[in-house]
LOMIKE-214877 format. One record per residue (C-alpha): residue number from 0; residue in one letter; chain; x negated, y negated, z. Coordinates in nm, 4 decimals, decimal comma. Each point is the difference from the previous one (the first is absolute). Layout:
# LOMIKE-214877
 resi resn chain       c1       c2       c3
  NUM    A     A        X        Y        Z
...
This chain:
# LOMIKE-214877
 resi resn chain       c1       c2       c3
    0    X     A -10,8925 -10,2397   5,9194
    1    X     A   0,0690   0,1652   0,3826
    2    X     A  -0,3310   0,0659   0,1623
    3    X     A  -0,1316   0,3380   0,0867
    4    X     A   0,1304   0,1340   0,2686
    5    X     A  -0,1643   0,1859   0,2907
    6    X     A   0,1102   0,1330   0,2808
    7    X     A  -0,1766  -0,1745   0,3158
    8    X     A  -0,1112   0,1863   0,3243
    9    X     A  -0,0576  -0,1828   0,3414
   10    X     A  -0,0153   0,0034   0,3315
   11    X     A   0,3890   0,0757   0,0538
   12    X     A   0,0679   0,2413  -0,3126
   13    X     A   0,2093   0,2635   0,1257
   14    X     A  -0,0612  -0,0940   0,3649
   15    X     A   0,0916  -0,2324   0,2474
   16    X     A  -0,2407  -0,3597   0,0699
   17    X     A  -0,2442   0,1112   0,2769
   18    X     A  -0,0454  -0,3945   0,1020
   19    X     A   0,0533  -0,3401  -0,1301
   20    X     A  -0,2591  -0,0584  -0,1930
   21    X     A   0,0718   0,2559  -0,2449
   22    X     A   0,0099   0,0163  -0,3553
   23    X     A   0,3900   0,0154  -0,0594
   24    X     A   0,0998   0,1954  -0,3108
   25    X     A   0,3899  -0,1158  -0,1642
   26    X     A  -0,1466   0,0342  -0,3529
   27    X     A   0,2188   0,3755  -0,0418
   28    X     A   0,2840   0,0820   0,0760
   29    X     A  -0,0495   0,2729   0,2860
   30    X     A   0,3527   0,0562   0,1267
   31    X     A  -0,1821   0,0818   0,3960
   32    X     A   0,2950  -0,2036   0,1272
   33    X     A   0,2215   0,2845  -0,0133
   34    X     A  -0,2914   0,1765   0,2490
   35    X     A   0,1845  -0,0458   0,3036
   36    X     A   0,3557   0,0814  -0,1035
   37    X     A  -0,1001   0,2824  -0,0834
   38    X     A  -0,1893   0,1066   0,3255
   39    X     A   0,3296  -0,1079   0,1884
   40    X     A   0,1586   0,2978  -0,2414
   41    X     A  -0,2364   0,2756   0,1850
   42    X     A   0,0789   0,3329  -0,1854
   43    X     A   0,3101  -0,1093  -0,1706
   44    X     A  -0,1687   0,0123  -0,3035
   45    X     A  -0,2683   0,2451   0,0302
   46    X     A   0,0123   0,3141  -0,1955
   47    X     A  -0,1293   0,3579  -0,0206
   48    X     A  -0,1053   0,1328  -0,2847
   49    X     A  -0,1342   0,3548  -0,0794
   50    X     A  -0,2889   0,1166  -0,1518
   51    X     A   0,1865   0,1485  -0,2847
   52    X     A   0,2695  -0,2601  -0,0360
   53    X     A  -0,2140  -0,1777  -0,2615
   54    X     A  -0,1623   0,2675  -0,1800
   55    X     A   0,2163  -0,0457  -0,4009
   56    X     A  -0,0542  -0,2936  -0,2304
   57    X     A   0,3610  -0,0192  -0,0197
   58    X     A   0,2969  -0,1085   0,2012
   59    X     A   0,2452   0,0411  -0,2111
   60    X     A  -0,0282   0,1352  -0,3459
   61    X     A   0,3842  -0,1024  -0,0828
   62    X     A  -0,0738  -0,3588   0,0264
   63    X     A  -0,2297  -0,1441  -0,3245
   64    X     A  -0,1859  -0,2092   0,2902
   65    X     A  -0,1126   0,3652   0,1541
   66    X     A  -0,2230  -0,1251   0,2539
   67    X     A   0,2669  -0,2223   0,1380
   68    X     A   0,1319   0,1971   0,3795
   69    X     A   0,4102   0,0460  -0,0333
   70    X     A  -0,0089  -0,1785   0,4007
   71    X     A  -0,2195  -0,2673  -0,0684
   72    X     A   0,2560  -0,1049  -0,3183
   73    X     A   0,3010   0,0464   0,2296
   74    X     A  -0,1819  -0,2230   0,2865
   75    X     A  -0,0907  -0,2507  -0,2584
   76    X     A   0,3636  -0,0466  -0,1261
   77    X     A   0,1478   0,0269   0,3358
   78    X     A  -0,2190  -0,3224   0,1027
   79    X     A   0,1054  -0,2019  -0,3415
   80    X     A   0,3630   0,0783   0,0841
   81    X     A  -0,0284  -0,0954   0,3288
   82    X     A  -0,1807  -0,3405  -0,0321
   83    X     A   0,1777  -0,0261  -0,3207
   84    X     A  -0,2983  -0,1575  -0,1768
   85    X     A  -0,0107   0,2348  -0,3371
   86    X     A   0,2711   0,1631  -0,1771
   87    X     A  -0,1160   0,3921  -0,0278
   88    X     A   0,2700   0,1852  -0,1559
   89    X     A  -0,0915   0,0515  -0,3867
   90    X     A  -0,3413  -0,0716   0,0942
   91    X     A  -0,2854   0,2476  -0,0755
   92    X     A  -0,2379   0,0162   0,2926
   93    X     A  -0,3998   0,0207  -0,0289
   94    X     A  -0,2266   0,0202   0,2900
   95    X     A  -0,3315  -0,1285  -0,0532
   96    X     A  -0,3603  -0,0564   0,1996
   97    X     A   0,0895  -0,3574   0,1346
   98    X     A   0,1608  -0,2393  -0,2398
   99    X     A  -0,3181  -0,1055  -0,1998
  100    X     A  -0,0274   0,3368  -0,1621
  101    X     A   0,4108  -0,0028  -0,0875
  102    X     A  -0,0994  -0,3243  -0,1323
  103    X     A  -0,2294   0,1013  -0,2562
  104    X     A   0,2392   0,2976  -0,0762
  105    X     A   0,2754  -0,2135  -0,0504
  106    X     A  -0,2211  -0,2242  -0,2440
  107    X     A  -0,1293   0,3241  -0,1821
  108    X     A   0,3597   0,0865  -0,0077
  109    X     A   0,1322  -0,2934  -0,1776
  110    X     A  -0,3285  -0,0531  -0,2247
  111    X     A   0,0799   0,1192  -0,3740
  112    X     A  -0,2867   0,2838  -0,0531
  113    X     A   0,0575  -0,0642  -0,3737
  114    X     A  -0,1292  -0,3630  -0,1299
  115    X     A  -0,2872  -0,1311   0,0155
  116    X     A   0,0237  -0,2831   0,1729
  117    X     A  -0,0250  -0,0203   0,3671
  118    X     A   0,2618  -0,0865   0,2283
  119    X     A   0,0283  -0,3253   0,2328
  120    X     A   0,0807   0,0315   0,3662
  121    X     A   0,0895  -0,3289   0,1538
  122    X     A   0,1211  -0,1693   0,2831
  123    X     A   0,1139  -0,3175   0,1729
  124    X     A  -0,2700  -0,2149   0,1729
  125    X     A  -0,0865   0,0552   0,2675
  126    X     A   0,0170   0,3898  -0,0421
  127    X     A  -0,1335   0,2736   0,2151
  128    X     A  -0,3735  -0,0154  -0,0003
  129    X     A   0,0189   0,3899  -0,1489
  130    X     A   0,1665  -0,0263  -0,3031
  131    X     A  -0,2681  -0,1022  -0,2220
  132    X     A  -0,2797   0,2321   0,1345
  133    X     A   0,2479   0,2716   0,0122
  134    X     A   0,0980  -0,0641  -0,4292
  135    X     A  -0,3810  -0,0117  -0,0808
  136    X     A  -0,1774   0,2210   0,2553
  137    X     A  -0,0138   0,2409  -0,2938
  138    X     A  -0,0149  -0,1910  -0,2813
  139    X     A   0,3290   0,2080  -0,0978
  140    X     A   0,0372  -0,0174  -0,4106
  141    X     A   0,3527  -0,0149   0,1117
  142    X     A   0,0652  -0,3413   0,1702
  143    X     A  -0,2036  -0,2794   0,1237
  144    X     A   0,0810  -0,2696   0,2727
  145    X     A   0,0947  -0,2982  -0,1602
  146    X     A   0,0557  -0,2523   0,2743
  147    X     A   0,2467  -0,2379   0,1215
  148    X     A   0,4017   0,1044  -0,1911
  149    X     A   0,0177  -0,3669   0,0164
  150    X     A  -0,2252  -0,0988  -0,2855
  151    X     A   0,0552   0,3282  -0,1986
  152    X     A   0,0587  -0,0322  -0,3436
  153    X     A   0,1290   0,2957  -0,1726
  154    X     A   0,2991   0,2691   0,0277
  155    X     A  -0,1981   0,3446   0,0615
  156    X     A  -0,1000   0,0062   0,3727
  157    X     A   0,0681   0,1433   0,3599
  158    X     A   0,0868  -0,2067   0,3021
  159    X     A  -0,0506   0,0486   0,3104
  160    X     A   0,2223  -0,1404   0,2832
  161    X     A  -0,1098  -0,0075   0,3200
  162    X     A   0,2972  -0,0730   0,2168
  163    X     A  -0,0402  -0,1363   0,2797
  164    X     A  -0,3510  -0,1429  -0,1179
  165    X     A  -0,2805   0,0847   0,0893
  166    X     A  -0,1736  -0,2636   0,0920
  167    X     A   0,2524  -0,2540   0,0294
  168    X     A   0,2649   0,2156   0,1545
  169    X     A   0,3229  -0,1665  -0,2359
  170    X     A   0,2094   0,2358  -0,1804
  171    X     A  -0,0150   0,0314  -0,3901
  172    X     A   0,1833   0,0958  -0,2921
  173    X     A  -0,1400   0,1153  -0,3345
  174    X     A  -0,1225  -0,3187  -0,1796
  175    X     A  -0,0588   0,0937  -0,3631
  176    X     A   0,2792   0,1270  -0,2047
  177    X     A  -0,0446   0,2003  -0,3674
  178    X     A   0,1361   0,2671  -0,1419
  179    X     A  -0,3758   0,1294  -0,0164
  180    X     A  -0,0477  -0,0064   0,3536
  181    X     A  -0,0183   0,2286   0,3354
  182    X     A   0,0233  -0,1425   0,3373
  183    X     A  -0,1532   0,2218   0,3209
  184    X     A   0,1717  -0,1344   0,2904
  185    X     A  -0,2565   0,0290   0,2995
  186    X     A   0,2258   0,0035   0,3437
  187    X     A  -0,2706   0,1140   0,2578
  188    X     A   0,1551  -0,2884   0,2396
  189    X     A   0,3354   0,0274  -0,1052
  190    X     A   0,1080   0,1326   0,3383
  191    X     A   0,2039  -0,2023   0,3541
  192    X     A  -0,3009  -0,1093   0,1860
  193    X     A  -0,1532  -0,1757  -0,2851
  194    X     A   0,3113  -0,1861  -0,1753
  195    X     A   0,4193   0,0116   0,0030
  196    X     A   0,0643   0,3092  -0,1782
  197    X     A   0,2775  -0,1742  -0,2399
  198    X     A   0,1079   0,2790  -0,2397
  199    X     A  -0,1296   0,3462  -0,1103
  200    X     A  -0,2557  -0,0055  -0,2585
  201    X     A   0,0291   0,1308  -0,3152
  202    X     A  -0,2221   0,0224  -0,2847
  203    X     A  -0,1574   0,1918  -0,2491
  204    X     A  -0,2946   0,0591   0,2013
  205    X     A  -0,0262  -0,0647   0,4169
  206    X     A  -0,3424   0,0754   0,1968
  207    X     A   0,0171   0,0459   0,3565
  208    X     A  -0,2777   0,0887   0,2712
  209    X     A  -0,0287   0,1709   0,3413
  210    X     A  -0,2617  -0,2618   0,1307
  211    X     A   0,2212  -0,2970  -0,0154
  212    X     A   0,2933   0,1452   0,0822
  213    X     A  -0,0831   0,2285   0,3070
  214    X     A  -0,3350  -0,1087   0,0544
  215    X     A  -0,1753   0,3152  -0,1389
  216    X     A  -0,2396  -0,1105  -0,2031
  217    X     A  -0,2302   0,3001   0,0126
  218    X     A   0,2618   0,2546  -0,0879
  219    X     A  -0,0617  -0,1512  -0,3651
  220    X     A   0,3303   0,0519  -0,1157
  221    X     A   0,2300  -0,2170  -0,2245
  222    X     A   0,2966   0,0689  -0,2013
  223    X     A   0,1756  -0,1139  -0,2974
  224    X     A   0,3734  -0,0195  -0,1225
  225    X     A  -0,0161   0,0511  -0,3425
  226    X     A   0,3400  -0,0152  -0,2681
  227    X     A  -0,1263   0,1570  -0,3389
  228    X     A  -0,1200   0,3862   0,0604
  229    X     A  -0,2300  -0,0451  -0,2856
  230    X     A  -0,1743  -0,2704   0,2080
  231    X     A   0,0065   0,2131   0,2672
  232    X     A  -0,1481   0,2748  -0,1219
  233    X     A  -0,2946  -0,1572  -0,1471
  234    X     A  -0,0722  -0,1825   0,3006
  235    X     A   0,0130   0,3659   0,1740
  236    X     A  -0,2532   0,1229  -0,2858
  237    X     A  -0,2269  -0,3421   0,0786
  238    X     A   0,0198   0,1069   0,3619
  239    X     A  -0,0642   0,4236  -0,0371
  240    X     A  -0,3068  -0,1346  -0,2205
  241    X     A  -0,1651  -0,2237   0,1922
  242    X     A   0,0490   0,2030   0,3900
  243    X     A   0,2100   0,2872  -0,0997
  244    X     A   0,2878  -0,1043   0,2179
  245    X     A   0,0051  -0,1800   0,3416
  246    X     A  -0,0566   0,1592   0,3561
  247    X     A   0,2189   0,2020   0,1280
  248    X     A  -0,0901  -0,0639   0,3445
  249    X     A   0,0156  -0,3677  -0,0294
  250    X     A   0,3626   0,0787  -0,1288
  251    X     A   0,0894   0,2050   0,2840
  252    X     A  -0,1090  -0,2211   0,2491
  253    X     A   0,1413  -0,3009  -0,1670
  254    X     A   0,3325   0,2188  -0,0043
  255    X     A   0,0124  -0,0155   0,3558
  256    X     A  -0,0880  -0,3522   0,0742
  257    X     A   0,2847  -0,0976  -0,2256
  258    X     A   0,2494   0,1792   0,1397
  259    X     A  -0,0998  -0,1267   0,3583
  260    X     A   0,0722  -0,3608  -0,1724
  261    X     A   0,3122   0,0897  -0,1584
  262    X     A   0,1427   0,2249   0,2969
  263    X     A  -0,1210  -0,3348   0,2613
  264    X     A   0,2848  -0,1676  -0,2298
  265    X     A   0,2605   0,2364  -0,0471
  266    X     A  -0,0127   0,1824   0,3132
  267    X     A  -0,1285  -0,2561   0,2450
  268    X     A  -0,0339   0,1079   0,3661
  269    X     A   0,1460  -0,2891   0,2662
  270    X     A  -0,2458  -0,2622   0,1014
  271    X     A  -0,2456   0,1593  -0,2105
  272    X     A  -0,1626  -0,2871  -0,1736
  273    X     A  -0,2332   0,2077  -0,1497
  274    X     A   0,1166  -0,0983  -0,3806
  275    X     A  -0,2818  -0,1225  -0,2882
  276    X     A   0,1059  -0,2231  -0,2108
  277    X     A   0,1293  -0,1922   0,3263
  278    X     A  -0,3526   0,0392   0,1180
  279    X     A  -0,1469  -0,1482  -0,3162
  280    X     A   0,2462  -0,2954   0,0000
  281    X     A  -0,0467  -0,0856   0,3900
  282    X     A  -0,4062   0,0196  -0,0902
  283    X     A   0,0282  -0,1977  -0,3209
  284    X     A   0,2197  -0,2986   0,1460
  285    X     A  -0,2559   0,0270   0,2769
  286    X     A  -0,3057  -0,0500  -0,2152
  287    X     A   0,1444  -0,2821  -0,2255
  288    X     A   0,1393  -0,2076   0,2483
  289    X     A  -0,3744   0,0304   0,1455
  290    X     A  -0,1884  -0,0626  -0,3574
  291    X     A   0,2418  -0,3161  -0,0466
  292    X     A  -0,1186  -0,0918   0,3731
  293    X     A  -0,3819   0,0279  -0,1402
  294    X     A   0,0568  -0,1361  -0,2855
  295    X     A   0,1468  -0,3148   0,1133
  296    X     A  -0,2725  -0,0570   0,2900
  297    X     A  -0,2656   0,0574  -0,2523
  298    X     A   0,1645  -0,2742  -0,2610
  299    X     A  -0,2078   0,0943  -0,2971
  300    X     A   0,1797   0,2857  -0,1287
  301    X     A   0,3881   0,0829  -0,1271
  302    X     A   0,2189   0,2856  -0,0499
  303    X     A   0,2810   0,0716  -0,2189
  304    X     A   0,3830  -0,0769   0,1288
  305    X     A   0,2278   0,2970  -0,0248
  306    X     A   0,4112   0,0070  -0,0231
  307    X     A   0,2352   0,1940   0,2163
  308    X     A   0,2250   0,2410  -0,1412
  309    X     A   0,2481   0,2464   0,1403
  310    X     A  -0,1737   0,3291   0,0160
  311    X     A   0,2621   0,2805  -0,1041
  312    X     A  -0,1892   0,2532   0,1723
  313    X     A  -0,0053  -0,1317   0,3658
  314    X     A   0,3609  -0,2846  -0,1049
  315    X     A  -0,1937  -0,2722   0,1599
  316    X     A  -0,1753  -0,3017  -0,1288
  317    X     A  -0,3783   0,0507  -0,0166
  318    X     A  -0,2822  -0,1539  -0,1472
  319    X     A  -0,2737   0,1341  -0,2051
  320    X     A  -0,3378   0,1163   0,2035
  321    X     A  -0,2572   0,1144  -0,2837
  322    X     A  -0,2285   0,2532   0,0643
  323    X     A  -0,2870  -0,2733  -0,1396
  324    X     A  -0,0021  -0,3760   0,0969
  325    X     A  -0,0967  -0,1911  -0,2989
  326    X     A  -0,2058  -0,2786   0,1604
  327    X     A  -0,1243  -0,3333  -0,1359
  328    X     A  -0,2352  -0,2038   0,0732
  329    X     A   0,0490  -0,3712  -0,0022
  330    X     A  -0,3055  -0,1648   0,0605
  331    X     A  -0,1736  -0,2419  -0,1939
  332    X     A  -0,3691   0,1580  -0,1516
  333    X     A   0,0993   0,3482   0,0768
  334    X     A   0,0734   0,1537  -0,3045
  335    X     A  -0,0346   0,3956   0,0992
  336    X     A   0,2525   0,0984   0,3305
  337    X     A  -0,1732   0,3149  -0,0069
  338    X     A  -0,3736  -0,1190  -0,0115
  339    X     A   0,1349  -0,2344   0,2511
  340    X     A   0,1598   0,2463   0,2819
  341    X     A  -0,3139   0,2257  -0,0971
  342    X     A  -0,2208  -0,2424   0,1885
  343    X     A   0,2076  -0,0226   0,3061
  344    X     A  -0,0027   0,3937  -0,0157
  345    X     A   0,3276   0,1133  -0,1602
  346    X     A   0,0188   0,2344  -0,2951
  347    X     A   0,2810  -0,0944  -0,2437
  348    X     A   0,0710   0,0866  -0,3385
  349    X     A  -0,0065  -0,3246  -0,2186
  350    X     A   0,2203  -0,1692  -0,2844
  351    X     A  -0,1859   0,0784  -0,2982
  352    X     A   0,0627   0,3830   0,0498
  353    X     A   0,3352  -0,0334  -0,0477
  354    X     A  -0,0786  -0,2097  -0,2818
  355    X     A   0,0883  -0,3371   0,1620
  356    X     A  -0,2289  -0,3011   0,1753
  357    X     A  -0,2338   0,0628   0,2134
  358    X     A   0,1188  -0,2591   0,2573
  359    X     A   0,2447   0,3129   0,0463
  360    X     A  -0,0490   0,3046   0,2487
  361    X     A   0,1614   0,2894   0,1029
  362    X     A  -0,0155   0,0859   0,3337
  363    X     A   0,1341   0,3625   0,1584
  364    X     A   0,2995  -0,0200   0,2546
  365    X     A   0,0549   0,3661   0,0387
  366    X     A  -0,3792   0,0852   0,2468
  367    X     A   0,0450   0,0563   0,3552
  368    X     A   0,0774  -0,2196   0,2784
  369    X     A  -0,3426  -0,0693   0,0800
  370    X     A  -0,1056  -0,1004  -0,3140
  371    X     A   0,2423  -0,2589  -0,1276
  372    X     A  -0,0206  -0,1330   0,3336
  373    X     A  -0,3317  -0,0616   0,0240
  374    X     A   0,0648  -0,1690  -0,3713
  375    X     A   0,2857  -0,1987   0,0776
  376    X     A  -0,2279  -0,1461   0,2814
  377    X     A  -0,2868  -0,0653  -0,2428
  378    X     A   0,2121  -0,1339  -0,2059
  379    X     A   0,1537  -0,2847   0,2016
  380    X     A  -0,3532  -0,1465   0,0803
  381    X     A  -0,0950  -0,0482  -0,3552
  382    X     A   0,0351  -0,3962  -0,0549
């Protein structure tokens, strides 16, 4: 059984450490890394908007998913084709409030309305701390969470993939197999700075976000690639029910910020290295190489080992930088990492969320500068 999960507020949520002795808050996954590439942008991506631009429900009443903005779906597709991470063509598009609301409408979507028994959602251990509060927030009559895909018994059930992990940052394939079954394919790190982009992904259902990718995490915005239209459409009925579309503005402005990405790449202006997904990477190998440094002075704690792969996106070699390192802690009589790092001041999110041991933790490599620093230094003095 995952624990319950709540989100944790400290001294550096949402805002830079203002000294050392400061509560340090990795537990979520605030993308506030992305803070200062975006400052070097200036106005590039800013945006006017008037006050009757936003008036209508509707964007575009030819399109099933009519609160989804005609732009925003070209920007989207023009990114997958040019990082070449998702295959697009034959692919319905849904935009949705963040990716834990097309989630639950791709669950809803895939849940027969017409028996009476529930049906399971699973997934691997350790899977995203969400997934089972998420599947039972409502106590839905429609599905339940059912735990780790692993030790499922049964061929009626929906699978979520999470790929690359989160927490452990490795990247996953479906695991169960049955005629019977779904599989949701959650790809919210599926993008250059975070892992080798190796080949275009293409499944029944793919779920994207704006705050992992960009950095935008308070646009709320997600999107999903969806094959079957009847899928699609009820996931655009879960979605008109439950907010009666998704902001336009958020759209609009995320419209923009795309194309700044996508134009950075395609129409890139000499010895401007103004480019994101270079920016993650540089930050990323950054970070890790200094974690690993921490980690090793400390000596009571481990991280995972990752492979190289050739990354078809950039055509060079690269290794995998997860958004979340997925920390253990080796010493004898401590049996909770979390409880552990809580005492020395450091907010994590621990194993048992995710539905695995407690001598687990994630910890947050995506907060500013200041932050992880000031971590990475705490760290190193734990013995």
């Amino acid at each position: 059984m995952a624990a319950k999960q709540e989100t944790v507020v400290s001294n550096t949520s949402g805002k830079p450490p203002a000294s050392k002795d400061f509560v340090i808050n990795l537990d979520v996954g605030d993308p506030t890394m992305y803070e200062s590439f975006w400052k070097g942008m200036g106005d590039q991506g800013a945006i006017t908007i008037l006050s009757s631009q936003t008036i209508s429900y509707f964007s575009d009443v030819t399109n099933f998913c009519w609160f989804l903005e005609p732009e925003f779906a070209r920007e989207i597709r023009r990114l997958h084709k040019l990082v070449g991470n998702a295959v697009t063509e034959d692919q319905h598009l849904i935009v949705g409030t963040g990716s834990s609301q097309l989630l639950q409408a791709a669950v809803y979507a895939l849940s027969p309305s017409d028996t009476p028994d529930q049906m399971n959602v699973v997934s691997v251990v350790p899977y995203y701390s969400s997934y089972a509060p998420l599947m039972d927030y409502l106590r839905s009559g429609l599905f339940r969470w059912a735990g780790d895909a692993c030790t499922f018994k049964g061929d009626a059930y929906i699978e979520l993939v999470c790929s690359p992990s989160n927490p452990d940052g490795f990247l996953r394939q479906a695991f169960l197999k049955s005629e019977g079954g779904k599989t949701i394919h959650d790809l919210a790190y599926y993008w250059p700075q975070y892992t080798p982009i190796t080949s275009p992904a293409d499944h029944d259902i793919s779920i994207f976000t704006i705050s992992k990718s960009i950095g935008h995490a308070g646009s709320r915005l997600g999107w999903a690639l969806v094959k079957d239209a009847a899928v699609a459409r009820k996931m655009t009925k879960f979605i008109e029910l439950s907010t009666i579309g998704v902001s336009k503005v958020s759209q609009i402005r995320a419209t923009k910020i795309l194309k700044v990405v996508s134009d950075s790449y395609e129409h890139p202006i000499p010895g401007n290295p103004d480019k994101l997904f270079d920016f993650g990477r540089r930050l990323l190998v950054d970070r890790w190489k200094k974690l690993r440094e921490a980690v090793k002075a400390s000596g009571i704690f481990s991280l995972p080992e990752f492979p190289s792969e050739t990354c078809k996106f950039t055509g060079e070699k690269a290794e995998t930088l997860p958004a979340f390192a997925w920390l253990k802690c080796e010493k004898e009589g401590i049996e909770d990492c979390a409880s552990f790092l809580r005492t020395h001041k450091i907010l994590t999110r621990g194993g048992s969320y995710f539905g695995a041991s407690p001598n687990y933790t994630r910890v947050s490599m995506i907060d500013r500068d200041e932050t992880f620093d000031l971590f990475t230094e705490r760290l190193s003095s734990l013995h």
